[in-house]
GUKE-427110 format. One record per residue (C-alpha): x, z, y; residue in three letters. Coordinates in steps of 0.5 Angstrom, whole numbers, plus 2048, in hexadecimal, padded with zeros to 3 digits. Last residue first. Example, Ala and Ser with C-alpha at 12.3 -4.5 7.8 and 13.67 -1.06 7.14 Angstrom:
REM GUKE-427110
81B80E7FEser8198107F7ala
END
This chain:
REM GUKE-427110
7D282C7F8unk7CC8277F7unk7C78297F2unk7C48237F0unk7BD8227EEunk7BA81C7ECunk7B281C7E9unk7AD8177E6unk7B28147E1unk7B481B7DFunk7B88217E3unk7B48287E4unk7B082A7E8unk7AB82F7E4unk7AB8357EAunk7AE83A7E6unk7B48347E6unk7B48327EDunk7B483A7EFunk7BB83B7EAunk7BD8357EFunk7BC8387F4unk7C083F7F3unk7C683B7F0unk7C68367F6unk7C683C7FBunk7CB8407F6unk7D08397F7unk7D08397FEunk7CA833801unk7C882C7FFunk7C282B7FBunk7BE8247F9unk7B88237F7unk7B581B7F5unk7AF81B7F2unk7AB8157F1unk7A38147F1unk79D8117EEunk79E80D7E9unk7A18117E3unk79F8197E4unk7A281D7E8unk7A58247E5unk7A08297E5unk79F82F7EAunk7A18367E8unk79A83A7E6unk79A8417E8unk79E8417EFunk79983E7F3unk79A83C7F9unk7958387FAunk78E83A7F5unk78E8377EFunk7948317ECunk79082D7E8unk78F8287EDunk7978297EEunk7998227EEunk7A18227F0unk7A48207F8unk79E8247FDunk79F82A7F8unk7A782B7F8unk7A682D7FFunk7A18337FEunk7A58347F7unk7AC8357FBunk7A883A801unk7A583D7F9unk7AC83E7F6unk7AF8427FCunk7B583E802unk7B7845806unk7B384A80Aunk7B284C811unk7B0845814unk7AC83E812unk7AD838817unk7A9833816unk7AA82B818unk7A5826817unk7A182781Cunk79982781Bunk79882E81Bunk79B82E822unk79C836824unk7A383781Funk7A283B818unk7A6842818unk7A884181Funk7AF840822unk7AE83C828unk7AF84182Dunk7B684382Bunk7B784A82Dunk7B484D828unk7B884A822unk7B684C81Bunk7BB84B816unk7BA84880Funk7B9841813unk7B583C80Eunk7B5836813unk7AF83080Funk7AF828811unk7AA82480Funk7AD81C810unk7A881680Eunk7AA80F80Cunk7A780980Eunk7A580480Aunk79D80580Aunk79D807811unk7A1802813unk79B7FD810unk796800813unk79B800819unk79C7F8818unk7937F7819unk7937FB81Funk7987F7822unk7947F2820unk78F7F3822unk7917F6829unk7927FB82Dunk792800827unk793808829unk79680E825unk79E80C822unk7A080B81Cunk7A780A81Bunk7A8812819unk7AE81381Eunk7AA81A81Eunk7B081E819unk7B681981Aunk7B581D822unk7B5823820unk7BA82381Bunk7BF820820unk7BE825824unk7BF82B820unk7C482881Dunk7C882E81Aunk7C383481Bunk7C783B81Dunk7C383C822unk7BD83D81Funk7C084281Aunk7C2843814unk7C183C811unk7BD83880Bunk7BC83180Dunk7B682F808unk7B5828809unk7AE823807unk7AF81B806unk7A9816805unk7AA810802unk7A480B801unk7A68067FCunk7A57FD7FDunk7A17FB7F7unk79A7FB7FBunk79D7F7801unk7977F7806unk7937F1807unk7967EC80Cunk7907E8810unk7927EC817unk7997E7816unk79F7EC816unk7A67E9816unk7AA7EC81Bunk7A67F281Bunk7A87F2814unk7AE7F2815unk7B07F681Bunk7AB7FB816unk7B07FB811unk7B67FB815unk7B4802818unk7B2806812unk7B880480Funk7BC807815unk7B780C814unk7BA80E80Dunk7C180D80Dunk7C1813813unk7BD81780Funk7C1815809unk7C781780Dunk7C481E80Funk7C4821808unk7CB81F807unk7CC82380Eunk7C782980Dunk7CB82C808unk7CF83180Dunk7C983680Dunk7C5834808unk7C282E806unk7BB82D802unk7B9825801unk7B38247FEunk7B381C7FEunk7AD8197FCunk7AB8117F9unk7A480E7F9unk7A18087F5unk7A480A7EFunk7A38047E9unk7AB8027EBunk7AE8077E7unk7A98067E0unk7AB7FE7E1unk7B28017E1unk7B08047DBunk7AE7FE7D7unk7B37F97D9unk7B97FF7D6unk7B58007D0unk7B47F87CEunk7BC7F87D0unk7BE7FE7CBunk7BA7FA7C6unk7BE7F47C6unk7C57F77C7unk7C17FB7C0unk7C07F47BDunk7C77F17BFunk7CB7F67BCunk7CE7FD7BFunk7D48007BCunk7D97FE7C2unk7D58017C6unk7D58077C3unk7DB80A7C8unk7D88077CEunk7D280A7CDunk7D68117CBunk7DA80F7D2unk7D580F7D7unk7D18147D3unk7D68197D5unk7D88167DCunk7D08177DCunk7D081F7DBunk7D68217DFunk7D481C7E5unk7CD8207E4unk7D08277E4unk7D48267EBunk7CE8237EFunk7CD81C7F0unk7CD8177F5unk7D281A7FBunk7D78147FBunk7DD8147FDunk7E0812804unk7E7814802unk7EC818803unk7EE81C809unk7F482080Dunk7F2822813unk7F7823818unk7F982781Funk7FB82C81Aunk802829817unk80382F811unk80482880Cunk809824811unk80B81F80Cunk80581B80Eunk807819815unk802817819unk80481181Dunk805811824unk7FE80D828unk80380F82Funk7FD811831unk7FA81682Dunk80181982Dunk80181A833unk7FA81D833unk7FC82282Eunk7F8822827unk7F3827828unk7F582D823unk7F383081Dunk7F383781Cunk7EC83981Bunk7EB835816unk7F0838813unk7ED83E813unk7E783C811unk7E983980Aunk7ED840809unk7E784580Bunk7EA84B80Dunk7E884B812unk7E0849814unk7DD842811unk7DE83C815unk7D8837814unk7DB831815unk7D882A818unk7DC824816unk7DC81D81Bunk7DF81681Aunk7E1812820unk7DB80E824unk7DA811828unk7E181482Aunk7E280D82Eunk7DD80E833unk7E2814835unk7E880F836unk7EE813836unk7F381683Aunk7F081D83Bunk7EA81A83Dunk7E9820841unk7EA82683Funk7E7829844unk7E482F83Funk7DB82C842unk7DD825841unk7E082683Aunk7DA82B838unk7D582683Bunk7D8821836unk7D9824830unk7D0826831unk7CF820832unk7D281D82Cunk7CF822828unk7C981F829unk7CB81A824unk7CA812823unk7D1811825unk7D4817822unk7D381581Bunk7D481B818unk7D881D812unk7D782180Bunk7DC825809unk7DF826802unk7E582B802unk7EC82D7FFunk7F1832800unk7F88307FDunk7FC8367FAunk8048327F9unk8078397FCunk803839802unk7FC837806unk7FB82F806unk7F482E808unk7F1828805unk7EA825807unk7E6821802unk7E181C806unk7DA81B804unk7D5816803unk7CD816803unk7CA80F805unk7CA80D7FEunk7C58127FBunk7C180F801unk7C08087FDunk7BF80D7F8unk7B98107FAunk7B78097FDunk7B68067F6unk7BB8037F1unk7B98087ECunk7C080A7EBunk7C480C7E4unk7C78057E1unk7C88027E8unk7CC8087E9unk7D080B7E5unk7D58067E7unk7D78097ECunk7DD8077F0unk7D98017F2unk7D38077F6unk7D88077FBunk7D78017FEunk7D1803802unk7D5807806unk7D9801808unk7D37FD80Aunk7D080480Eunk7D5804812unk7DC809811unk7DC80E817unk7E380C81Bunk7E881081Aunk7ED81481Funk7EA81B81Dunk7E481F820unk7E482681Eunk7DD82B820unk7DD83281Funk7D783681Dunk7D783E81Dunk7D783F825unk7D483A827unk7D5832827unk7DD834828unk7E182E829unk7E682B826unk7E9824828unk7ED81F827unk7EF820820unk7F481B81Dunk7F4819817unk7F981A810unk7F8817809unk7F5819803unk7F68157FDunk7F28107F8unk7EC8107FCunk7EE80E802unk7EC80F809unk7EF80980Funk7F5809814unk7FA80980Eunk7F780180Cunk7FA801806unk7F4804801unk7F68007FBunk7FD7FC7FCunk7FF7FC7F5unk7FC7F77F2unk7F77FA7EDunk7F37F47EBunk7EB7F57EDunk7E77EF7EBunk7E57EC7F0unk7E17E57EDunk7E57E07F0unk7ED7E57F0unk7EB7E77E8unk7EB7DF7E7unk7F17DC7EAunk7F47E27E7unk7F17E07E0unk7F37D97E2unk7FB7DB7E3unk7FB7DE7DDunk7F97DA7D9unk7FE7D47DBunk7FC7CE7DFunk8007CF7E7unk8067D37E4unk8077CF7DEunk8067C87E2unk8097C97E7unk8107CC7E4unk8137C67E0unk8197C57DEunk8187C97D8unk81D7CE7D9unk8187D07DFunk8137D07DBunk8167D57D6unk8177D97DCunk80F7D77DEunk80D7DA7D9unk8117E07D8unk80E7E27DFunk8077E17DDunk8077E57D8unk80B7EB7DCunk8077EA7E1unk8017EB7DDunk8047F17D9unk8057F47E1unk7FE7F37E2unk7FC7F67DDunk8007FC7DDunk7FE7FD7E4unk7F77FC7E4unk7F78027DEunk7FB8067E3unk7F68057E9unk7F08067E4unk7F480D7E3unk7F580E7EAunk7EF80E7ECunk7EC8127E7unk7F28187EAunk7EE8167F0unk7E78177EDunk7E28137F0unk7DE8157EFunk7DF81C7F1unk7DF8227EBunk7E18277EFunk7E98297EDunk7EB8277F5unk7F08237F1unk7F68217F6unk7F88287F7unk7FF8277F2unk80081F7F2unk7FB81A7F0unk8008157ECunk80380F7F0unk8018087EDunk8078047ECunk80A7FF7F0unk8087F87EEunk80C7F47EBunk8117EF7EEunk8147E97E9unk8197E47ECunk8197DD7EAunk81F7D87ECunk81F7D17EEunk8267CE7EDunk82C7CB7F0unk8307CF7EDunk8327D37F3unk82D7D17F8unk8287D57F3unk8227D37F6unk81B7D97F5unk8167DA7F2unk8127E17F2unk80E7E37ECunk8097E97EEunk80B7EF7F3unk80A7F07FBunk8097E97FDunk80D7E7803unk80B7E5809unk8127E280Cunk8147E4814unk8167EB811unk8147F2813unk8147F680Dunk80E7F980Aunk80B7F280Aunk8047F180Bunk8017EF805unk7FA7F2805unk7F47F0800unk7FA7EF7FBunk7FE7E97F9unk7FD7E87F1unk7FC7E17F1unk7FE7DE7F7unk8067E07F6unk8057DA7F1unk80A7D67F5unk80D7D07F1unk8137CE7F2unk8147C77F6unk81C7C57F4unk81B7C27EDunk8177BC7F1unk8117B97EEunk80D7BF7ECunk80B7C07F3unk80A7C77F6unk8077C87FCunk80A7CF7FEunk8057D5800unk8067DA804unk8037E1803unk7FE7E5807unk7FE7E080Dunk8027E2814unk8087E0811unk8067D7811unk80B7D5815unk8107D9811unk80E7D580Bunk80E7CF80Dunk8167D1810unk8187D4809unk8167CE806unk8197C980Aunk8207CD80Aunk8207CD802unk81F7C5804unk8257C4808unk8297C7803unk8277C37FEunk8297BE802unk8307C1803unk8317C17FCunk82F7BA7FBunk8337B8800unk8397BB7FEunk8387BA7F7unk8387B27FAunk83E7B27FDunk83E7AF803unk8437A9804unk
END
């Protein structure tokens, strides 16, 4: 005869074997679930659904899929008994030396790391709640009910529907993407000198899609609070950059912002290739269609001694037997030079004294919030309605972005993010313009002028480019049909107009083109020579985004033109150059009367 402990004991085993097997076929999801069933003591819950991350792979091999913390149940073959094992997060790892750039980024890594801290200590007392109430449930004989009906597994249940964020400890895993919680390594694949002072570095990391450069303004919460929602700031949201760290000895880290090009829509491109041919170089082992879509940084190098040059100047191209075993970089080499150690992408939106000013109102809002009665919340709604009703009354926008040397690549982000635009809203209402169809009167024109201030003309970054964004205006001469003439109507109304100014301090004989005005006085490219940028060339440009009806003779310097008035215009000016080029620009602004209001946004990007 049997004996029936025996039997029991080997059914037990059985069924532990089973689980295991369920949740081996099932080891290519996140985490395994285990049907649990409250008539049997020997089913435990699963509740690793619960706090599983967005990436869950094991460190480890292993045929299970683990979750990386939560409550972890288990069958004690021993006693015969379900058992709970608590696993908590690890902690976030506090930003160490270098880390912080110290310009004011948003978001801040030591930010980070503080929300990351404050996620972490909630977490973990949520686990620690819910881990008591499923021990007590346990001892209760009944571990289906508690874990499957308790607060605490609702209110997760509730964060994971809505997307709240919860600190998982798992942020930023994938090793092969850009964070902005640390720097991490890439692979330079090429360096190439586009000129004597102008170095291009492309590293082993795709150029993010707009989608995901969209998604950088979550990091802001300013900015639903401070943005008119116009064009002006849908091309805000094009600028980002990433943080550049070279690490130069004894614990010093040099660290840079850098604004990256797309090469896939880039003359550059040409330009590598052509060079690449011309050395014999091959393709060195690697698919040269596949650079185009890597992601691209344009250095000015400066003559020795100049440490962030010097580096540069340093790097190496990662090894074609490196490149094609796809090794990993090490990290830990921190002197390797055939990498780029970065961070990011953050989000170029405003400049460092505008962050400072509006983290501070942030937190006096959020200080006397509490204090706040219904009346006054009440009235702050009324004023917010009434203003955004003033903000949509504009029925143009400007953009007057001036640029200096290497501050061009911000500036050419939103001229990019503009066209294209441009170009969906024409495929639009090419598709659906009907010849009856009326202007859209609340629709804003929007108009863009650039000042690009250079040495030479041989030393302007994207000169082709510049040229073509500046004449692909969407309207062109010439109607075959009605209705095409009824779309261009139409187009033209929508459609963004680029002026482009080149102010060269140097004059350059040999080059034919430069001229003090070029020879079609209907193109919207100029060239100035011999001089810098001066108050009045700044006003002229100013003049076509402000009311100067009372302003006298062009040019003038005796009266500073108005800020414009409600209804009429937008103005948007951004500057972007070394810091004694933005001090000397901004001094002009303020000379000429342009200062922030709800008619006027300046930022002064550094």
């Amino acid at each position: 005869m049997s004996n029936p402990a025996v039997t029991q004991w080997l059914q037990e085993i059985a069924a532990a074997k089973s689980k295991v097997q369920a949740k081996a076929a099932d080891a290519t999801t996140a985490a395994a679930t285990v049907s649990a069933s409250s008539g049997s003591l020997s089913s435990a819950v699963s509740v690793s659904q619960l706090y599983q991350s967005k990436a869950t792979t094991p460190t480890s091999p292993t045929t299970i899929s683990a979750p990386r913390h939560g409550i972890i149940t288990s069958y004690n073959l021993k006693t015969r008994r379900p058992q709970l094992q608590l696993i908590l997060p690890p902690k976030p790892i506090k930003p160490g030396p270098g880390e912080c750039c110290g310009n004011d980024c948003d978001p801040c890594v030591n930010t980070l790391y503080w929300e990351d801290l404050e996620a972490y200590r909630n977490q973990v007392q949520q686990l620690r709640i819910e881990y008591e109430q499923a021990c007590r449930a346990l001892d209760a004989g009944d571990p289906v009910d508690i874990l499957e009906n308790s607060d605490a597994h609702r209110l997760n249940a509730h964060s994971e529907a809505s997307g709240c964020s919860k600190y998982d400890g798992s942020q930023d895993d994938d090793r092969s993407r850009l964070s902005v919680r640390s720097y991490r390594s890439f692979k330079i694949l090429r360096k190439l000198y586009l000129s004597e002072n102008t170095l291009l570095v492309i590293c082993d990391l795709p150029y993010p899609t707009a989608a995901a450069i969209a998604t950088l303004a979550d990091h802001d919460d300013n900015n639903s609070s401070n943005s008119r929602g116009g064009y002006g700031d849908r091309a805000a949201l094009a600028m980002f950059h990433v943080l550049i760290r070279f690490d130069i000895g004894a614990g010093e880290f040099i660290t840079k912002a850098f604004t990256p090009i797309d090469l896939l829509a880039s003359s550059i491109w040409k330009t590598h290739c052509q060079q690449i041919h011309a050395e014999g170089r091959g393709d060195v082992g690697l698919d040269e269609l596949s650079l185009r879509h890597k992601m691209g940084f344009i250095v000015k190098l400066y003559p020795s001694p100049h440490k962030t040059s010097d580096m540069f100047r340093q790097l190496q191209e990662h090894s074609a037997s490196a490149l094609n075993s796809n090794s990993e970089v090490d990290d830990t080499e921190t002197q390797r030079r055939d990498v780029l150690y970065l961070r990011g992408p953050i989000q170029t939106r405003r400049d460092k004294d505008a962050n400072r000013e509006i983290k501070a109102a942030a937190a006096a809002a959020a200080a006397s919030s509490s204090s706040l009665t219904m009346m006054e919340m009440g009235q702050d709604s009324t004023a917010l309605r009434r203003r955004g009703k003033r903000l949509t009354a504009y029925q143009k926008e400007r953009i007057v972005m001036i640029a200096a040397g290497s501050g061009i690549t911000p500036m050419y982000q939103v001229l990019r993010a503009f066209h294209q635009d441009q170009r969906q809203l024409q495929e639009q209402y090419q598709q659906h313009y009907h010849p009856q169809q009326q202007k859209h009167k609340h629709t804003p024109v929007v108009e863009l002028d650039l000042i690009y201030c250079n040495r030479t003309s041989s030393e302007i970054w994207l000169r082709q480019e510049l040229q073509e964004l500046c004449t692909r205006d969407g309207h062109d001469a010439g109607a075959d049909t009605e209705a095409e003439a009824g779309f261009k109507s139409v187009a033209s109304f929508i459609s963004r107009k680029v002026r482009i100014q080149h102010v060269l301090s140097l004059q350059d004989d040999d080059d034919p083109e430069q001229k003090q005005y070029r020879t079609e006085p209907d193109s919207p490219e100029r060239i100035h020579r011999g001089g810098r940028i001066t108050l009045s060339m700044l006003r002229d440009t100013l003049q076509g985004s402000m009311n100067m009806n009372s302003l006298g003779e062009r040019g003038s310097d005796s009266r500073a033109p108005q800020p414009p008035q409600v209804g009429d215009e937008y103005l948007h000016i951004l500057v972007c150059g070394p810091p004694s080029f933005n001090t000397d620009v901004s001094k002009m602004l303020d000379q000429l009367g342009c200062t922030m209001s709800d008619s006027c946004e300046i930022h002064v990007l550094e």
